[in-house]
C-alpha positions, 0 to 999 in steps of 0.5 A: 201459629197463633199467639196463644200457641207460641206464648205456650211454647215460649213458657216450655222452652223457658222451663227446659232451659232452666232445668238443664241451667239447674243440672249442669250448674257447676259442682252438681252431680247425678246420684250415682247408681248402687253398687251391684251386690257381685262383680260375678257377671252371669256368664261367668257362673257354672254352678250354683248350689243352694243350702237350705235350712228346711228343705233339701239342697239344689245343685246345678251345672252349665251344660252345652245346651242349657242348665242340668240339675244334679241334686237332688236328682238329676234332670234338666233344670228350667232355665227361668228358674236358674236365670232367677238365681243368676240375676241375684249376681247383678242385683244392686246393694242398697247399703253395705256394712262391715259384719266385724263387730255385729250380732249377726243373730240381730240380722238372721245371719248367725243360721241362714234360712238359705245360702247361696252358692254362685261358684265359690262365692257364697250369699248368705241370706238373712232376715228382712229389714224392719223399715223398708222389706228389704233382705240382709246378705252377707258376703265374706265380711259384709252385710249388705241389703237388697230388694228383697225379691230372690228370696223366696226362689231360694226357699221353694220346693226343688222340684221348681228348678226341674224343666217341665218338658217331659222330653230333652229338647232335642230329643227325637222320638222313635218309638212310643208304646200306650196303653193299648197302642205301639207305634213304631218308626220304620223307615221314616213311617209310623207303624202301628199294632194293633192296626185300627180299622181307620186311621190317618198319618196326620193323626198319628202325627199330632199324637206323636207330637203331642209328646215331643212337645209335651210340658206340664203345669207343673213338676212335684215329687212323686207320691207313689199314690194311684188316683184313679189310673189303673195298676202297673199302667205306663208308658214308654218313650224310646227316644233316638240315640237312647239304648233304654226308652223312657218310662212314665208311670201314669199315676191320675187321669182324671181331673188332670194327667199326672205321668211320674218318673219313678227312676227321678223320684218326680212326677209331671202334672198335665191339663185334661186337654193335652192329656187327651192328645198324648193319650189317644189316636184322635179321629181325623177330622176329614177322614171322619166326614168321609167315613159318614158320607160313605156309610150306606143309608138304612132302608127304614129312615124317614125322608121329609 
């Protein structure tokens, strides 16, 4: 090592020494952390509501498997969005001020935009801070305030708490009917009607699942509104262990697929390319050559 190095060396190990000297110089203490806005911790929730001022309410429940939706309509809930809600029981209290006294008018308290329910403990959400963005709680006799970043879950269409898989999770499907097509599982093989002149078990497959995998850009209420799909035109999806199949309205084929569940009251909006997957037998790539290759040549082609 040369001098030029350990000179270097010297002068870092001189300003560490100094900073731990400056750190742990009696009577010195770190800023302690803030406080966090509950002592809920997110296990503990099993339901959560949210009251809106514009909007209708939201109410789900822990499941076994997950989160459901229960108002207002029932359907399995899409885990990033409840785990959104879950955080806000864990989300630090930048300041906390006792609300006797206070115009809670002042504060966008006296008619919240949005309440939140974690259990019983309810969150009342205010206005914005003038100064820094944040967001004033209140919580039993306290307004407090945080980033200001849960908010706008809270006020969003309920439709973004619903899963955007088509399908439970765990669902086996046993039976799907298309447009034109019926297939059926007997015996662990899939059986079609009407049979197509050429078809192979892989294209069945992948057509098959494509639904059991099936998930949307995005979930929005149904509209009752045709664009461009034929009348009356659906599908069911007979799933094992169900007495009844379920049933998607197609309601648009073109830009995108919009498939609609009528009995939710929601409808499921999937890119051009998956919906060409779901919707049709799509020809086997190996079976194709070999079809071509088999095909006799016509007696008047060229030859070089």
């Amino acid at each position: 090592m040369n001098k030029r190095n350990a000179l270097n060396l010297g002068l870092l190990a001189g300003v560490v020494a100094l900073g731990l000297i400056t750190w742990l110089e009696p009577g010195h203490k770190p800023k302690p952390k803030p406080p966090k806005l509950t002592a809920l911790k997110p296990a503990q929730v099993q339901d959560i509501r949210i009251v809106r001022a514009k909007g209708k309410d939201i109410a789900l429940k822990r499941v076994d498997d997950g989160w459901q939706m229960q108002a207002p309509v029932t359907a399995p809930a899409n885990d990033w969005q409840v785990q959104s809600l879950l955080r806000v029981a864990k989300t630090e209290s930048l300041s906390a001020t006792p609300a006797s006294g206070l115009d809670l008018a002042t504060y966008g308290l006296d008619k919240p935009a949005a309440r939140l329910y974690l259990n019983k403990l309810e969150l009342d959400f205010g206005n914005r801070t003038p100064l820094d963005d944040r967001r004033y709680v209140l919580i039993g006799n306290t307004i407090h305030t945080i980033q200001d970043v849960a908010y706008y879950h809270l006020i969003g269409r309920y439709t973004r708490y619903i899963d955007t898989r088509l399908l439970p999770q765990h669902a086996k499907i046993e039976g799907l009917t298309l447009p034109g097509m019926k297939l059926t599982l007997d015996k662990g093989k899939w059986e079609l009607q009407p049979k197509p002149a050429r078809y192979s078990a892989d294209a069945v497959s992948r057509l098959v699942e494509a639904w059991q995998y099936a998930s949307g850009l995005s979930v929005a209420p149904y509209t009752k509104v045709k664009h461009g799909a034929k009348k009356d035109e659906e599908v069911q999806v007979r799933l094992a262990g169900e007495k009844a199949p379920l049933v998607f309205r197609i309601v648009a084929r073109k830009p995108d697929l919009i498939l609609a569940r009528p009995d939710l009251g929601i409808e499921y909006h999937l890119p051009q390319d998956q919906a060409k997957k779901m919707m049709t037998l799509t020809a086997d790539i190996a079976t194709t050559k070999a079809a071509v290759a088999a095909k006799p040549r016509g007696t008047g082609a060229r030859t070089p």
